[in-house]
C-alpha positions as CSV (number, residue, x, y, z in Angstrom):
1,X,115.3,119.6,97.2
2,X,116.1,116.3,95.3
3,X,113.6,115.2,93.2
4,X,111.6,112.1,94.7
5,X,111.9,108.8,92.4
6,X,109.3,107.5,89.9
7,X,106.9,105.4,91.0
8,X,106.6,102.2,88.7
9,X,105.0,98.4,88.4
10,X,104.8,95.7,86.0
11,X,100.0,96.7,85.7
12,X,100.7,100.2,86.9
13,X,98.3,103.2,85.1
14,X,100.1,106.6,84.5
15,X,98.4,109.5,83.1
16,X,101.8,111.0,81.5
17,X,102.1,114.4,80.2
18,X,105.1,116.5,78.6
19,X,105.6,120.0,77.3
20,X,108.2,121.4,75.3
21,X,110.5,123.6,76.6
22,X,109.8,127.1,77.4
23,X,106.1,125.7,76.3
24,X,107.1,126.1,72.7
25,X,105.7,123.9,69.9
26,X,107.2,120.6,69.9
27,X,104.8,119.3,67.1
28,X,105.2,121.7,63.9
29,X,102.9,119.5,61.6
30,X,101.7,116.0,60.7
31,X,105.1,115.2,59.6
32,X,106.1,115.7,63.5
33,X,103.4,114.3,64.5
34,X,103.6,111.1,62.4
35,X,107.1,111.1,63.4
36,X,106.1,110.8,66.9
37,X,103.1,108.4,66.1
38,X,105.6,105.9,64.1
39,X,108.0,105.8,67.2
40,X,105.3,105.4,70.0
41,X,103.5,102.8,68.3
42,X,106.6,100.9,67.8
43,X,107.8,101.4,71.3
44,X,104.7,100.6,72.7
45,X,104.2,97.1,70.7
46,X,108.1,96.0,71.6
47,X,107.8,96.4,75.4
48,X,104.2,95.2,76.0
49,X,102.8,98.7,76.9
50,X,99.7,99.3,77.2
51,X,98.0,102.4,75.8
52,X,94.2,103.7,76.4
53,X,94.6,107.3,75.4
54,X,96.6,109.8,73.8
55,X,96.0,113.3,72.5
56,X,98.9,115.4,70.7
57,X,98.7,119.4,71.2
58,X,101.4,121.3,69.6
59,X,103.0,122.3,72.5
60,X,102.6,119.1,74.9
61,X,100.8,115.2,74.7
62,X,98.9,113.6,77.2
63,X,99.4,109.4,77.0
64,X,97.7,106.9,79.2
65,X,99.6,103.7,79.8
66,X,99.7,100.7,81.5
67,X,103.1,99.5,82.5
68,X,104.3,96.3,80.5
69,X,107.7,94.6,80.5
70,X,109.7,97.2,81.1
71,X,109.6,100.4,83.3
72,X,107.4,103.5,81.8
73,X,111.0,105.2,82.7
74,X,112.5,103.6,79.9
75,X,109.7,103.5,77.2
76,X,109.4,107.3,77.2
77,X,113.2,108.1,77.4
78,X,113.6,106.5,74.4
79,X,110.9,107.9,72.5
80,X,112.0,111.1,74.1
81,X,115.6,110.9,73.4
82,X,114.4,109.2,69.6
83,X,111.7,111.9,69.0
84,X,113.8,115.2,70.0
85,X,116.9,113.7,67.3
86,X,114.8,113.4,64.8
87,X,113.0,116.9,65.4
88,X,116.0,118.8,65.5
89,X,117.4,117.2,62.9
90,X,114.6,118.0,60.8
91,X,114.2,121.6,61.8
92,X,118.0,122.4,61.9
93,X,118.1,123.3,65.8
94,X,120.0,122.0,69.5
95,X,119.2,121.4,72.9
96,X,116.6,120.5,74.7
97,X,113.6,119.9,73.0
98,X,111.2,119.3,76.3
99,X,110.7,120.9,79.3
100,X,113.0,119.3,82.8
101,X,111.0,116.0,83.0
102,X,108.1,114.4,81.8
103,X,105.4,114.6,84.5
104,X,103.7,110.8,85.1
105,X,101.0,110.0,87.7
106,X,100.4,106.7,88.7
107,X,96.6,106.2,89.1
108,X,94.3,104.5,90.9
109,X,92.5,102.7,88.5
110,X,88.9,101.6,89.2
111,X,87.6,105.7,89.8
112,X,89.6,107.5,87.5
113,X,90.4,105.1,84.7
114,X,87.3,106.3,82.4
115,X,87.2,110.1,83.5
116,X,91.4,110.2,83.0
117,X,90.3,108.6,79.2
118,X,87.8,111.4,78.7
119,X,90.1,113.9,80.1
120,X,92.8,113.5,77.9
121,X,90.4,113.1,74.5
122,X,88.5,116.2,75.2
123,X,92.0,118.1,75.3
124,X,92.0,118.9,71.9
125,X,88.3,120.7,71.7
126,X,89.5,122.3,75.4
127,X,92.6,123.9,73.4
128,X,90.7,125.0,70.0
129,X,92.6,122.7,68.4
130,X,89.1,121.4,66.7
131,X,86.2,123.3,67.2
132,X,83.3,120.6,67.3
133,X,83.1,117.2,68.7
134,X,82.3,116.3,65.1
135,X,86.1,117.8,64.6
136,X,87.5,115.6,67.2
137,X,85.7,112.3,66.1
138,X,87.7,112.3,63.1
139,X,90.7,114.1,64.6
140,X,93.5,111.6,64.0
141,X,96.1,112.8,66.6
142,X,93.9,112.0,69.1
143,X,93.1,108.4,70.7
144,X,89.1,109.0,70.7
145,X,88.5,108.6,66.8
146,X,90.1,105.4,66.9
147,X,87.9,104.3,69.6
148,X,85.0,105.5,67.6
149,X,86.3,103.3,64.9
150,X,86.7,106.2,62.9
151,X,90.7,105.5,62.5
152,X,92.8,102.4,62.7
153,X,95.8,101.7,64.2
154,X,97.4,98.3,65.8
155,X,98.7,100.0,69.0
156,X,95.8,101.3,70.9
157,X,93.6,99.4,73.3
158,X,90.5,100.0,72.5
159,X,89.2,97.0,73.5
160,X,89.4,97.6,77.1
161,X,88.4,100.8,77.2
162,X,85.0,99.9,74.7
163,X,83.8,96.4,77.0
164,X,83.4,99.1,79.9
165,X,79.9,100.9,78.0
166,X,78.7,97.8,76.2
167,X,79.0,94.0,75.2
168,X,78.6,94.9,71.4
169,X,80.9,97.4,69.6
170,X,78.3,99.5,67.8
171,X,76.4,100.4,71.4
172,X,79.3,100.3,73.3
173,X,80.8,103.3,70.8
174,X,77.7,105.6,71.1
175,X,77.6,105.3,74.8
176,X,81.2,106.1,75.0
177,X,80.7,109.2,72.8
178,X,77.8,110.2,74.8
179,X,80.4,109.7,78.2
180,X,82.8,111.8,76.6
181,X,80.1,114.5,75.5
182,X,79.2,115.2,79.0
183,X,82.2,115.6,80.0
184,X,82.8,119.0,77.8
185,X,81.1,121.0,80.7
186,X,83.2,119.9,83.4
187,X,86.2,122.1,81.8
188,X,89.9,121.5,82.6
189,X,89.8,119.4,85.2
190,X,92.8,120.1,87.4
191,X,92.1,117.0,89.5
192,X,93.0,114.8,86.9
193,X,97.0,116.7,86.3
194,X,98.4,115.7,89.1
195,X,98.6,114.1,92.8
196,X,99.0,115.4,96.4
197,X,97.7,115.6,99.4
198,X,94.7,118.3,98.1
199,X,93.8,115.9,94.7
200,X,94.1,112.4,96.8
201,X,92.1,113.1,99.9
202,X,89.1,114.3,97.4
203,X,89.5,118.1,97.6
204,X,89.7,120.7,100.4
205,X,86.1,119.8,101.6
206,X,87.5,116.3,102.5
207,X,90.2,117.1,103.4
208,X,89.5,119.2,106.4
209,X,86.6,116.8,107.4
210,X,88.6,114.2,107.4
211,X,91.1,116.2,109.6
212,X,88.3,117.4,112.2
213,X,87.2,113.5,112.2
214,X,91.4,113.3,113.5
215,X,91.9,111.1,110.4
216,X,95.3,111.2,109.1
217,X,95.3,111.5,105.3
218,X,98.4,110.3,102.9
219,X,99.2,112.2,99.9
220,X,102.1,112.1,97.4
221,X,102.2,114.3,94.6
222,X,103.5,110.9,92.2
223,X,99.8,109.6,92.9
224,X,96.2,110.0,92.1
225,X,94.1,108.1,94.3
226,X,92.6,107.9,97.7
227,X,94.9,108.0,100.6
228,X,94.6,104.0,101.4
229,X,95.8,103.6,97.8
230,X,98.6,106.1,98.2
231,X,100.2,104.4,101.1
232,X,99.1,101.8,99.7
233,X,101.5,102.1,96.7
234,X,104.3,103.6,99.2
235,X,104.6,100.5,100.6
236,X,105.0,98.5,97.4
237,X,107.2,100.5,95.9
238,X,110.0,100.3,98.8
239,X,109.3,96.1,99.3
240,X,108.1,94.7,96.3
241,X,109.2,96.5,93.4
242,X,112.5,95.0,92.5
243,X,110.6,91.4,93.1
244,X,108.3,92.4,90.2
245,X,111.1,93.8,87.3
246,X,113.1,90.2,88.5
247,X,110.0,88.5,87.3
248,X,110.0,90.7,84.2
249,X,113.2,90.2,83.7
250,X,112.9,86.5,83.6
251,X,110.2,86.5,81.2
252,X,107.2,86.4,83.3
253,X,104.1,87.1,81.3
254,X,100.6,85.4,81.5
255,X,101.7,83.0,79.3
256,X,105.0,82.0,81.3
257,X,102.6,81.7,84.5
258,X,100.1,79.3,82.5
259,X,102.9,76.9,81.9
260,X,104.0,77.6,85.3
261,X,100.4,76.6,86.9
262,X,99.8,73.8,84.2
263,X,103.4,71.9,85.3
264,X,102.6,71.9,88.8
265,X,99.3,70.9,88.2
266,X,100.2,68.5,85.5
267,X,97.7,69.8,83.5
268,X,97.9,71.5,79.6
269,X,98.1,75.0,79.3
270,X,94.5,74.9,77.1
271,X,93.2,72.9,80.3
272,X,94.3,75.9,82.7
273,X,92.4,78.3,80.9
274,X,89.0,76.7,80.5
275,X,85.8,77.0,81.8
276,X,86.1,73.5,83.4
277,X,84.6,73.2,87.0
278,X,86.8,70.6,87.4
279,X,88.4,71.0,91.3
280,X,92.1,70.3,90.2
281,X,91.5,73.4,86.7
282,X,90.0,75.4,89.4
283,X,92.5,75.5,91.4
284,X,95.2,76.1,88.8
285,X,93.2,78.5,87.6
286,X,92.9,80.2,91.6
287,X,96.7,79.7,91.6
288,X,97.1,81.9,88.4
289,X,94.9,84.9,88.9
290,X,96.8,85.0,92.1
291,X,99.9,85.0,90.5
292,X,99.4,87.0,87.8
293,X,97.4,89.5,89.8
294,X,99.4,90.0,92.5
295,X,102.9,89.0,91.6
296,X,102.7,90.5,87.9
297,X,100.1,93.5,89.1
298,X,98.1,92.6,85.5
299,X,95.0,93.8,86.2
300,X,91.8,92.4,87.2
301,X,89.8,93.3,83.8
302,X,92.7,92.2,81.8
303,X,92.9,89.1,83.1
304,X,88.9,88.6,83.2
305,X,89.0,89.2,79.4
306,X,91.5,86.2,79.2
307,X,89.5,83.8,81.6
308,X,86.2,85.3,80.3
309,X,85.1,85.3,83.6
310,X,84.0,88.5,85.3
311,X,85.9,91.0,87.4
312,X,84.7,89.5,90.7
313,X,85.2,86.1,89.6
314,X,88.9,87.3,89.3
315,X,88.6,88.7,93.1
316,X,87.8,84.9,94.0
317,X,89.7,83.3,92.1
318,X,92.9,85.4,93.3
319,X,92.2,84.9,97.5
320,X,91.9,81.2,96.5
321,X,95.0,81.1,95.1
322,X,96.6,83.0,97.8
323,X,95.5,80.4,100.2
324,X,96.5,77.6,97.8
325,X,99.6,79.2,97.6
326,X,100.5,79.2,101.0
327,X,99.0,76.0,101.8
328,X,101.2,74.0,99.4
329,X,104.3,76.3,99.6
330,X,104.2,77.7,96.2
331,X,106.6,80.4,94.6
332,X,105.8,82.0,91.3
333,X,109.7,81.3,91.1
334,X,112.4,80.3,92.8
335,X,114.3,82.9,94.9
């Protein structure tokens, strides 16, 4: 059976994991490790990628992205291809260093974002790789003591991840902690590896009430997520994928979109981004949550943080713009 395609978008969450081959150790020590670190962070700063959380087992990683301006496809076949030259370089050895390909599931954001985070920084006190959480607070192959603020580094988004348990850092910190501390009883969590029609309809319990209800449930093994959001996602990625990279590709960030919306609206970019309540800023400002929602698939929060605005301000603001959109003909940009 061939293999079915990645699923990818410019916004899109995958919870990635990969395992060497033969599950041998593909991490020997921190000079590995560091190797690996060195490349990631690089990758991930050049192409706009978006990391949460990541955890390094000697065997396999776990990494949680957010797609930026180039495919996920391409960010981890170069650090792949990059990682496994230098590896067997250093250890004298050929061939494959990983096992077939890296698994990635694209995720459905608002219910697993924060329990996918938790997952993947509780793996190393799951695998004995530390024995305490006071181990894994400081552990520094892991994405959780740089949340904690125990560890720096310029790649991470922390940010994101922190304004989700509080307003200030020091609270938001210890109520993350105590999130991730409850989470040690819930085990391995088998949900959270991978999709299909079992893991997106909620389980077997929902699954066969949903059938007996004569409810016809989507699943896809690529996905984790309800099964509105798995078709959902099926039906993007067949009409509406290759318009997104072309926008990518032309150098559509926020930014570019801000000068977009400020031109039309002959306003300044500063203008477009303020609080103003002026009718013609909110509008541009409708007109670019729209855009960069929809057209760019940034996320809500992400573009909430810019705006400062809240999540369901965004909501507005984006079926505004749609509207404004359509009523005065507007294209992101020209076909």
């Amino acid at each position: 059976m061939p293999r079915k395609a990645r699923i990818d978008a410019p916004g899109a969450l995958h919870h990635i994991m990969c395992r060497g081959i033969e599950r041998r150790k593909i991490f020997h020590d921190d000079t590995d490790r560091n190797s690996f670190i060195e490349r990631f962070g690089w990758l991930v700063s050049e192409t706009k990628t978006v990391c949460y959380a990541w955890a390094l087992l000697p065997n396999h990683f776990h990494l949680l992205m957010k797609t930026g301006n180039v495919p996920i496809a391409t960010v981890m076949r170069r650090l792949l291809t990059g990682y496994a030259v230098t590896f067997n370089r250093r250890h004298r050895r050929a061939g494959h260093l990983f096992q077939n390909r890296y698994k990635s599931i694209l995720c459905q954001e608002d219910p697993y974002f924060l329990e996918l985070v938790r997952y993947i920084h509780l793996n190393p006190l799951r695998t004995d790789l530390v024995s305490s959480m006071k181990q894994l607070n400081v552990f520094r192959y892991c994405g959780h003591s740089f949340l904690l603020g125990k560890r720096k580094n310029y790649w991470q988004d922390t940010n994101t991840v922190l304004q989700l348990f509080g307003k200030r850092v020091p609270s938001a910190r210890k109520h993350y902690l105590a999130f991730v501390e409850q989470g040690i009883a819930a085990g391995r969590r088998p949900d959270l590896t991978g999709g299909g029609l079992i893991r997106s309809a909620g389980g077997w319990k929902e699954l066969t009430a949903s059938r007996s209800l004569g409810m016809q449930i989507k699943g896809d093994e690529r996905i984790l997520g309800d099964s509105d959001f798995v078709e959902s996602i099926l039906e993007e990625h067949n009409e509406r994928l290759e318009q997104r990279y072309r926008l990518q590709m032309q150098g559509y960030d926020v930014d570019k979109v801000v000068e977009r919306v400020a031109e039309l609206f002959e306003l300044k970019s500063e203008e477009v981004l303020s609080s103003s309540k002026q009718p013609q800023r909110v509008k541009a400002r409708s007109l670019l949550c729209y855009w960069v929602v929809k057209e760019l698939k940034v996320g809500g929060v992400d573009i909430a943080r810019r705006l400062k605005i809240s999540q369901s301000a965004v909501s507005r603001a984006v079926a505004r713009g749609e509207r404004i959109a359509a009523d005065m003909d507007l294209r992101l940009a020209e076909e």
